[in-house]
mmCIF file of the C-alpha atoms, coordinates in Angstrom:
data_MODEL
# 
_entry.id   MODEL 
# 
loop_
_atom_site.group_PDB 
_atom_site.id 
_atom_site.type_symbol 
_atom_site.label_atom_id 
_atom_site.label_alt_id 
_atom_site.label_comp_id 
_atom_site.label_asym_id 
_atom_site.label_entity_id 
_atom_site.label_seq_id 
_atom_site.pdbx_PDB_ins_code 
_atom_site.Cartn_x 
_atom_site.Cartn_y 
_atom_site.Cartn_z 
_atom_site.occupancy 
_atom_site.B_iso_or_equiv 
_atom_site.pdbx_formal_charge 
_atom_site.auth_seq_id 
_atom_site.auth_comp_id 
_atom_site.auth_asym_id 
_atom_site.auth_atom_id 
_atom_site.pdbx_PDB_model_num 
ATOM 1   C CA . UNK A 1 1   ? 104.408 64.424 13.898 1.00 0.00 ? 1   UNK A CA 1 
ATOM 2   C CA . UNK A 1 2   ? 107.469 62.342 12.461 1.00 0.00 ? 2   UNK A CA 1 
ATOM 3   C CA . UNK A 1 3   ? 110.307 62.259 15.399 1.00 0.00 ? 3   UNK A CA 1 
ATOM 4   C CA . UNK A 1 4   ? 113.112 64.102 13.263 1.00 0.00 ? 4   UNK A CA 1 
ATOM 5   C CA . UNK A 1 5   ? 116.665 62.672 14.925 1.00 0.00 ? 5   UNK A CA 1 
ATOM 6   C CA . UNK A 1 6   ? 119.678 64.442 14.426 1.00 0.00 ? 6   UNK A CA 1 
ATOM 7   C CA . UNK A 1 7   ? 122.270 61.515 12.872 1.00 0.00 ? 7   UNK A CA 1 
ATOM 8   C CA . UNK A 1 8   ? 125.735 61.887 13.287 1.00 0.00 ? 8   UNK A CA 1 
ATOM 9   C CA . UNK A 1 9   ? 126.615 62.574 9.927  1.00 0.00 ? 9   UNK A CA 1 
ATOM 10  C CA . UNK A 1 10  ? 124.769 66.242 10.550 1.00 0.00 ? 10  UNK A CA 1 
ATOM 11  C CA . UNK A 1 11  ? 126.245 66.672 13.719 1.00 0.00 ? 11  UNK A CA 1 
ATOM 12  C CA . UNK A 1 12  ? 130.032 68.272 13.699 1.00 0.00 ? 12  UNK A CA 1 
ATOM 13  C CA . UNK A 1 13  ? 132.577 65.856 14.605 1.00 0.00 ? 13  UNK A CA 1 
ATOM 14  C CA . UNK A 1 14  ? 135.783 67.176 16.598 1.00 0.00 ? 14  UNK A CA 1 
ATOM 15  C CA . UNK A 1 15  ? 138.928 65.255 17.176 1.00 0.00 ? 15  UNK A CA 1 
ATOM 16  C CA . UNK A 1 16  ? 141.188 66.186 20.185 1.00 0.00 ? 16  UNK A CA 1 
ATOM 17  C CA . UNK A 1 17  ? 144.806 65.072 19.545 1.00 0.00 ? 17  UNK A CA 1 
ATOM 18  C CA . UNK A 1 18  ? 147.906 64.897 21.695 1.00 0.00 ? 18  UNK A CA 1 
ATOM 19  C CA . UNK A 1 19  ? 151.795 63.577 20.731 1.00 0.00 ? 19  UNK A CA 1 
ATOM 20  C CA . UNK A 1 20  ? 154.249 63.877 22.957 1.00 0.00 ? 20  UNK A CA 1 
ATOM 21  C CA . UNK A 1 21  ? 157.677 64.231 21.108 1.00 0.00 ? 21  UNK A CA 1 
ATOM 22  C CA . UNK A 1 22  ? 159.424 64.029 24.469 1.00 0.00 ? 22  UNK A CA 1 
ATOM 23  C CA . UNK A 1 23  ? 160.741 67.451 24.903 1.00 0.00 ? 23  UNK A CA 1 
ATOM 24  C CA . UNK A 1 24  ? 157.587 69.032 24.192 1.00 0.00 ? 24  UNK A CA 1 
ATOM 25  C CA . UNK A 1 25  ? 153.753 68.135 24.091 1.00 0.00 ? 25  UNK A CA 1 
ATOM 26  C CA . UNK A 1 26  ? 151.435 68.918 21.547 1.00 0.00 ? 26  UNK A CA 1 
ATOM 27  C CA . UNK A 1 27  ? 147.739 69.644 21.718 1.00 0.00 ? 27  UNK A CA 1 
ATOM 28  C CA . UNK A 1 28  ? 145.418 69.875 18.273 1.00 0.00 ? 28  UNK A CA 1 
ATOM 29  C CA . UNK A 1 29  ? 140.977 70.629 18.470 1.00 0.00 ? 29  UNK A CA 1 
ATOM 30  C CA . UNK A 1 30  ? 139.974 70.220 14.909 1.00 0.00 ? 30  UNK A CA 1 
ATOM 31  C CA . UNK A 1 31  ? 136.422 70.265 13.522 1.00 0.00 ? 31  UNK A CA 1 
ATOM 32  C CA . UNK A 1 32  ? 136.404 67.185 10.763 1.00 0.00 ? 32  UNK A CA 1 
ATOM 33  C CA . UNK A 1 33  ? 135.668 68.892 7.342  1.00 0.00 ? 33  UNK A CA 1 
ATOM 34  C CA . UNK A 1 34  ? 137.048 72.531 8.208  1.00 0.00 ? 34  UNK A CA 1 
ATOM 35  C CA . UNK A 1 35  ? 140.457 73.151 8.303  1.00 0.00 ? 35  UNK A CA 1 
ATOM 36  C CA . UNK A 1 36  ? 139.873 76.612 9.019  1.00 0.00 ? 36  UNK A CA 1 
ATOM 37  C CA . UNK A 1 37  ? 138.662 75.589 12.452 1.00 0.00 ? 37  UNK A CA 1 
ATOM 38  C CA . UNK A 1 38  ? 141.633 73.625 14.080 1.00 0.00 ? 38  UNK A CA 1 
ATOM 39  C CA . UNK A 1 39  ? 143.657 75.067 17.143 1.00 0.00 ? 39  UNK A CA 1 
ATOM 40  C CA . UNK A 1 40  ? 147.088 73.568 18.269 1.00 0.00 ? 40  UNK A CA 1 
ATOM 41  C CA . UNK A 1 41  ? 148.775 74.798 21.613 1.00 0.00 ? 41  UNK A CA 1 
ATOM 42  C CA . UNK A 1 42  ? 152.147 73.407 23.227 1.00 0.00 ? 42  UNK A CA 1 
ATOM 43  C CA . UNK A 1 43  ? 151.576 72.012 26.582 1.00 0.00 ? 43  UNK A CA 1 
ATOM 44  C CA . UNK A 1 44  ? 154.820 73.098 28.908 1.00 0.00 ? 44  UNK A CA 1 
ATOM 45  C CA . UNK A 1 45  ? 156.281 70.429 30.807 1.00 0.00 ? 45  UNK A CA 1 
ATOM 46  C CA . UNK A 1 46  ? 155.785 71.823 33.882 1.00 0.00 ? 46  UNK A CA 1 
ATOM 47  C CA . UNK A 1 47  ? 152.048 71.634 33.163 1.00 0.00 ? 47  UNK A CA 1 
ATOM 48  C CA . UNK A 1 48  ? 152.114 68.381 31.262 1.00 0.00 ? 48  UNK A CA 1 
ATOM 49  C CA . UNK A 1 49  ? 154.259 66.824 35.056 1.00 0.00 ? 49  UNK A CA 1 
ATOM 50  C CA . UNK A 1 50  ? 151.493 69.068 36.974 1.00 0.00 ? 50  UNK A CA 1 
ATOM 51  C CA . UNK A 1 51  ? 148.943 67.024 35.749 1.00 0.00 ? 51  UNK A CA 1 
ATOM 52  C CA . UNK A 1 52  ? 150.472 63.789 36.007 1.00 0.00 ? 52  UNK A CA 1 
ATOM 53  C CA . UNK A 1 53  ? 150.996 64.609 39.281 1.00 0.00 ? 53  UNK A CA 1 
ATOM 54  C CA . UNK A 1 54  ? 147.137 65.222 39.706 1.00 0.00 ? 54  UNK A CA 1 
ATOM 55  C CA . UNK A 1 55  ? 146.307 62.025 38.434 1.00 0.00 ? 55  UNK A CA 1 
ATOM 56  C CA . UNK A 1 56  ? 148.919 60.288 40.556 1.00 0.00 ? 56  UNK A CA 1 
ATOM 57  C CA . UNK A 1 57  ? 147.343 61.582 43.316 1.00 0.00 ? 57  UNK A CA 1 
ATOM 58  C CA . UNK A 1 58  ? 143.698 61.106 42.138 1.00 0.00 ? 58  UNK A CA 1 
ATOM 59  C CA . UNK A 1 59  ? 144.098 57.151 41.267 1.00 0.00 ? 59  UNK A CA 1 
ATOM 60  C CA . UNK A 1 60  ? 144.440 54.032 42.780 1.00 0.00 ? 60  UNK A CA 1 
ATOM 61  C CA . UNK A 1 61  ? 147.777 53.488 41.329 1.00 0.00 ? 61  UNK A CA 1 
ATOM 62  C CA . UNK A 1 62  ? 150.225 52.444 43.626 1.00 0.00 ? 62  UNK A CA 1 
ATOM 63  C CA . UNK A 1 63  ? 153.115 54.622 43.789 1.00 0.00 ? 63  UNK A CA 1 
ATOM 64  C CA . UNK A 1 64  ? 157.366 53.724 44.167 1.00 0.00 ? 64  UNK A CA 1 
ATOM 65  C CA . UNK A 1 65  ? 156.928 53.309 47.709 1.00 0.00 ? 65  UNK A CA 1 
ATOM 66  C CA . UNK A 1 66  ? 153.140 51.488 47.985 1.00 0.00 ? 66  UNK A CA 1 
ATOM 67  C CA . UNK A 1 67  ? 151.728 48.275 48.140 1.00 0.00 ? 67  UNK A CA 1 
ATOM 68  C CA . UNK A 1 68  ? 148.127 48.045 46.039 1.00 0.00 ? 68  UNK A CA 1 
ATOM 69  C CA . UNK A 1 69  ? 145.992 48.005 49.104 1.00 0.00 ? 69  UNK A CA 1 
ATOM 70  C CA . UNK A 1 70  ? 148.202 51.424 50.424 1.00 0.00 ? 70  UNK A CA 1 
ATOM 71  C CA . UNK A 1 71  ? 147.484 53.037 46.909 1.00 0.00 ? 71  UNK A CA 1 
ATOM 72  C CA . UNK A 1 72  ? 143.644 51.917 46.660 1.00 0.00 ? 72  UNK A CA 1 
ATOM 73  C CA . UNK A 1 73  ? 143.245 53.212 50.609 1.00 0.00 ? 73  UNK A CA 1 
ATOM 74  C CA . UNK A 1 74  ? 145.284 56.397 49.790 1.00 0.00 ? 74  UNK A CA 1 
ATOM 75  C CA . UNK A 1 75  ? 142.804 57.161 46.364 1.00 0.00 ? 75  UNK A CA 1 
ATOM 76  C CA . UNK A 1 76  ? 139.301 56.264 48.147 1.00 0.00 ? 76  UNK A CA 1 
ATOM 77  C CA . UNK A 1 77  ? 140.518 58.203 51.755 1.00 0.00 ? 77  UNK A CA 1 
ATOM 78  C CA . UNK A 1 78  ? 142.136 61.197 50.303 1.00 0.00 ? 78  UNK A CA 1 
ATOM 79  C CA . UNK A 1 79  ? 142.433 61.426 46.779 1.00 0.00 ? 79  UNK A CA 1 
ATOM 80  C CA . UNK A 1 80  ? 140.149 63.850 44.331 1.00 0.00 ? 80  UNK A CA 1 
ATOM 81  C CA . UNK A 1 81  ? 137.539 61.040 43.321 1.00 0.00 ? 81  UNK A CA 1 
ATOM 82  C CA . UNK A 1 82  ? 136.935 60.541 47.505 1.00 0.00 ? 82  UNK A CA 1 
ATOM 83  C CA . UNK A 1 83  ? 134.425 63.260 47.571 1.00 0.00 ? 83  UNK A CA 1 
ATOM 84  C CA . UNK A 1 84  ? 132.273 65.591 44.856 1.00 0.00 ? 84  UNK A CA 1 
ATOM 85  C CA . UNK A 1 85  ? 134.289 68.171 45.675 1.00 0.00 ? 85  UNK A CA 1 
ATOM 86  C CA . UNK A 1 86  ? 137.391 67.147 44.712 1.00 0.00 ? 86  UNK A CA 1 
ATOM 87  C CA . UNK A 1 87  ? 136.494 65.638 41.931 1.00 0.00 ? 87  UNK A CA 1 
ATOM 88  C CA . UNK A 1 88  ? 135.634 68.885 40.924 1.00 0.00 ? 88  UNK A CA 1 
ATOM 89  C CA . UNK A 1 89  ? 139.136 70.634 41.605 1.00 0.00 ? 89  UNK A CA 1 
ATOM 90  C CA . UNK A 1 90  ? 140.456 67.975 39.563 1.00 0.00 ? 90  UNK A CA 1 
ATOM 91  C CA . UNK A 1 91  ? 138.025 68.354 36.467 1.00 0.00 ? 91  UNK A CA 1 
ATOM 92  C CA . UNK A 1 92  ? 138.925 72.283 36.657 1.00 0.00 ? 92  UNK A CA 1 
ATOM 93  C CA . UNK A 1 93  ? 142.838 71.548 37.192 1.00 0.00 ? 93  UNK A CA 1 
ATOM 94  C CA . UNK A 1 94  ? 143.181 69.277 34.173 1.00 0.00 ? 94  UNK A CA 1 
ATOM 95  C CA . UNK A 1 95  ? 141.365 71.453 32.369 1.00 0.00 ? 95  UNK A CA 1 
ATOM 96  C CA . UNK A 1 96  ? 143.478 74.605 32.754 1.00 0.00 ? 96  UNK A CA 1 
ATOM 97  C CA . UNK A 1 97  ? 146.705 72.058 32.345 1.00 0.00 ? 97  UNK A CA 1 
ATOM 98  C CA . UNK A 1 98  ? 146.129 70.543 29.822 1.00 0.00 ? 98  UNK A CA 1 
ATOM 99  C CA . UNK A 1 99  ? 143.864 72.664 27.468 1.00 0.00 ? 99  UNK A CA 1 
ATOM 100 C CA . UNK A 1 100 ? 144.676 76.112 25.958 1.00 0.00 ? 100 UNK A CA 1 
ATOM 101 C CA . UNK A 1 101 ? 141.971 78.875 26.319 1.00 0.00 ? 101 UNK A CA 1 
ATOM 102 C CA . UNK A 1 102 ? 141.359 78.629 22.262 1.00 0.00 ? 102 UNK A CA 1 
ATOM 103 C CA . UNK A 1 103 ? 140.669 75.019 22.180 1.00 0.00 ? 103 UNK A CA 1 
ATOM 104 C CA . UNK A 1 104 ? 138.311 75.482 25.193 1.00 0.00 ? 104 UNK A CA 1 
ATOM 105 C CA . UNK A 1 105 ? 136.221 78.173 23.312 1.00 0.00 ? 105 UNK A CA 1 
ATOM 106 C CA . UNK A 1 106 ? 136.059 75.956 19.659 1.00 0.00 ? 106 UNK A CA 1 
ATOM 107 C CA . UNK A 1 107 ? 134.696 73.212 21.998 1.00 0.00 ? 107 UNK A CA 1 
ATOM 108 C CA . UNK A 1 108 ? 131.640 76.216 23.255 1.00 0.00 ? 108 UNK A CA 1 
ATOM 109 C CA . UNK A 1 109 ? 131.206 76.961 19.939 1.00 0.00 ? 109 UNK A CA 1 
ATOM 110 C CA . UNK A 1 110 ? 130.431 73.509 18.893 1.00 0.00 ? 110 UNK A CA 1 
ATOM 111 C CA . UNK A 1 111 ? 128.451 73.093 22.174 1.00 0.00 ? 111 UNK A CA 1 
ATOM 112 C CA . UNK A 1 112 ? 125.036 74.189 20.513 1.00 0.00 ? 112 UNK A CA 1 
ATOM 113 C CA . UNK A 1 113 ? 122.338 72.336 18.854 1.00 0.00 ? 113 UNK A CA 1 
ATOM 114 C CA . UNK A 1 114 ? 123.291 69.966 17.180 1.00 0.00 ? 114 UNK A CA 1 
ATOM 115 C CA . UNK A 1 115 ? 125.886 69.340 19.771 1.00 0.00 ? 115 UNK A CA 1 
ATOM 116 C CA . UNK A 1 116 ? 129.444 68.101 18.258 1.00 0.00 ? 116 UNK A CA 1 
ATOM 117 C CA . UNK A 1 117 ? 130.579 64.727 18.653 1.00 0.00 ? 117 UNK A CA 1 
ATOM 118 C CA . UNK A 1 118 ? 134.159 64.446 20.445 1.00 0.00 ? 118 UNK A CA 1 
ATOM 119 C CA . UNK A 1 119 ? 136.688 62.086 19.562 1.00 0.00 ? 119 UNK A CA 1 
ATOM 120 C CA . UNK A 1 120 ? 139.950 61.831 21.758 1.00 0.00 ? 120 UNK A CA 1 
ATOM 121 C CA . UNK A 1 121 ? 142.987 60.479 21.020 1.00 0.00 ? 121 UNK A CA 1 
ATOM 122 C CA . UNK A 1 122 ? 145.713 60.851 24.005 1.00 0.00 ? 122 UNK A CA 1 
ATOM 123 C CA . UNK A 1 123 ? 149.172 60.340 23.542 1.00 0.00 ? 123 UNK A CA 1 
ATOM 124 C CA . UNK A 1 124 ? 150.863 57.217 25.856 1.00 0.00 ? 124 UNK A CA 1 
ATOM 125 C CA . UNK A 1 125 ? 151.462 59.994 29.419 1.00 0.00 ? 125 UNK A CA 1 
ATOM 126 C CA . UNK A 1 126 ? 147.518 61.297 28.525 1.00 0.00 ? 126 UNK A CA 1 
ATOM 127 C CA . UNK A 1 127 ? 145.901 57.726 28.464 1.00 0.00 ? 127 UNK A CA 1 
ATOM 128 C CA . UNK A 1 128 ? 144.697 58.039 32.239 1.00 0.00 ? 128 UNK A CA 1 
ATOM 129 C CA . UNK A 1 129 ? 143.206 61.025 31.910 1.00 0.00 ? 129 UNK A CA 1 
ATOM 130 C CA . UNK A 1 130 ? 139.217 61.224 32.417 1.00 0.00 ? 130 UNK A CA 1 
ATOM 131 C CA . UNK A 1 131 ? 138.913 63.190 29.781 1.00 0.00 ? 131 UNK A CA 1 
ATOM 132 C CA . UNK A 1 132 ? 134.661 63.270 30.173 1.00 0.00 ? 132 UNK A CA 1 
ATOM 133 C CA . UNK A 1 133 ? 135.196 65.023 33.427 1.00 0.00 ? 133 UNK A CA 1 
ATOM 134 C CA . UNK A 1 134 ? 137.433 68.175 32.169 1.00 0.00 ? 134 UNK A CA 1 
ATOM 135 C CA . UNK A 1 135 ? 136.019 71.417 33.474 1.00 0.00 ? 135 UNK A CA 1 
ATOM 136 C CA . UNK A 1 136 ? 136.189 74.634 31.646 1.00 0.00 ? 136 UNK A CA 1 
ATOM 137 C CA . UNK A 1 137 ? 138.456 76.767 33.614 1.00 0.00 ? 137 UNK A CA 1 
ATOM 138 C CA . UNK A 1 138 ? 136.495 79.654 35.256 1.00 0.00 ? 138 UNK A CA 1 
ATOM 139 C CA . UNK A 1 139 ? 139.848 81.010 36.178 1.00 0.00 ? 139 UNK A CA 1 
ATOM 140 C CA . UNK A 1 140 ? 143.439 80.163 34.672 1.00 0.00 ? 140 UNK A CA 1 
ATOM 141 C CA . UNK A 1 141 ? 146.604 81.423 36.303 1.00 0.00 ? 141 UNK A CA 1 
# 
């Protein structure tokens, strides 16, 4: 039997795009090749500084007040990526920040065989996100 590989070019391609336009940011899941299938959503500042504050929290960074080896003890001691668990909350906090319910289900829908290939483009604020580690939102508030 010939080994029959799925190439990329069969595969649907989705690009998630973010720009931030300063007073409000803006979110955009498209499948490549069907404009029919695109969702945009407005991510509130409150949500947008929620997550930032996440991340601060989550990474090594050091803050206004730290030194490096304060911000690297703070991240590995206490921050989300210190234990599975909190890694976890993290994944499903971005997620429900940062991610409208309608992007989340295009995404399932391209989740079958052949699986869609994901392309992300963050605006500037987005660039530390992880964004292989998002979590679908079991619950959202």
């Amino acid at each position: 039997m010939a080994d029959v590989a799925v190439t990329t070019a069969q595969r649907p391609t989705l690009v998630l795009r973010f720009a931030d336009l300063g007073i409000a940011l803006y979110g955009a899941l498209r499948v490549v090749g069907e404009p029919s299938r695109t969702v945009t959503w407005v991510v509130e500042e409150p949500l947008l500084l929620a997550a930032l504050r996440e991340l601060d929290a989550a990474l090594p960074e050091p803050g206004p007040e730290e030194t490096a080896l304060d911000a690297i003890a703070r991240a590995v001691r206490h921050g989300a990526f210190a234990h599975p668990g909190g890694e976890l909350v993290l994944a499903y906090r971005l997620g429900v920040l940062l991610m409208a319910p309608a992007a989340w289900q295009l995404l399932l829908d391209c989740a079958s065989d052949p699986r869609a290939v994901l392309f992300v483009a963050p605006c500037a604020r987005l660039a530390r996100v992880p964004w292989g580690l998002l979590a679908l939102p079991a619950v959202r508030p």
